[in-house]
C-alpha positions as CSV (number, residue, x, y, z in Angstrom):
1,X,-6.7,10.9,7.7
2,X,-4.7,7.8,7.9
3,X,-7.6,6.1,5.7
4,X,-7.5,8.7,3.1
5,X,-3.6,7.7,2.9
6,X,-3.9,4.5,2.6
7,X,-6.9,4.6,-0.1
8,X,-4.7,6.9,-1.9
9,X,-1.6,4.5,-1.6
10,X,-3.6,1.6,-2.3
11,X,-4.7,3.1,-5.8
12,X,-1.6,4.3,-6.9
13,X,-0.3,0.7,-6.3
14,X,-2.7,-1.1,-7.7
15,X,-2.8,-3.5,-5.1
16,X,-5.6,-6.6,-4.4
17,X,-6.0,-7.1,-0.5
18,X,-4.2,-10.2,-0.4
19,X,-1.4,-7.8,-2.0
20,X,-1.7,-5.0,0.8
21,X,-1.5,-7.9,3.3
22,X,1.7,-9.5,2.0
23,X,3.2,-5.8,1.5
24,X,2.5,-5.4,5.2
25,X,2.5,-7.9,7.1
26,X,-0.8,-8.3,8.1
27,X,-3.0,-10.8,8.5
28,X,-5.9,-10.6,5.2
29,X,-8.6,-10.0,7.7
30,X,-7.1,-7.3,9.1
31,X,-6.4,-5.6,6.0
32,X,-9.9,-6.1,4.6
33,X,-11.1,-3.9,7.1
34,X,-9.4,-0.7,6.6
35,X,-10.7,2.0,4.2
36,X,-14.0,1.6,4.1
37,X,-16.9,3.6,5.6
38,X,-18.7,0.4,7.2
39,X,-19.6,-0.9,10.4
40,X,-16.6,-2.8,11.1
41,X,-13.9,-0.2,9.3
42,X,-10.8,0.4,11.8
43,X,-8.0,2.8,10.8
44,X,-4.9,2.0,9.0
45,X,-1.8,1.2,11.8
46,X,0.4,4.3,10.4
47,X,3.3,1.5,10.1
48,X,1.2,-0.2,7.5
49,X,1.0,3.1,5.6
50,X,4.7,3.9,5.9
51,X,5.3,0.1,4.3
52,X,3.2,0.8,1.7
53,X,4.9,4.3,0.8
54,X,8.0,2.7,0.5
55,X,7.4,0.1,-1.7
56,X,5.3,3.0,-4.2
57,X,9.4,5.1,-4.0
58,X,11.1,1.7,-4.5
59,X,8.8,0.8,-7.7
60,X,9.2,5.0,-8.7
61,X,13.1,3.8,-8.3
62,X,12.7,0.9,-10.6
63,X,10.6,3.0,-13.3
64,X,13.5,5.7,-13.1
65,X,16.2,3.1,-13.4
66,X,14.2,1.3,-16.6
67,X,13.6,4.6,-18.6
68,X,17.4,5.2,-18.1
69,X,18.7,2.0,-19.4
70,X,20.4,1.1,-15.8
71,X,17.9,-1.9,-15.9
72,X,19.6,-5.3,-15.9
């Protein structure tokens, strides 16, 4: 469930790994092995997810704020 999540997430942000691992603080090893279907997959930490759901409302935010003309 928590991969699906963070796939979904993942696409949505756009992000390279080495992106995903700064956004979350974890190491880029770590990271490489969630969401994939192979031997050495592990599950996303569910704090991970949560970081990278914020930062998809915070750039939603920014989007909202540009269309409006609130954009510095």
């Amino acid at each position: 469930m928590r991969t699906d999540r963070y796939n979904a997430l993942r696409r949505r942000l756009r992000l390279t790994l080495p992106e995903v691992s700064a956004a979350t603080g974890y190491s880029l090893g770590y990271v490489s092995r969630w969401g994939h279907s192979g031997s050495s997959a592990i599950e996303p930490p569910a704090v991970a997810i949560e970081r990278l759901a914020v930062l998809l409302r915070a750039r939603a935010l920014d989007d909202l704020a540009y269309s409006d003309g609130r954009a510095a």
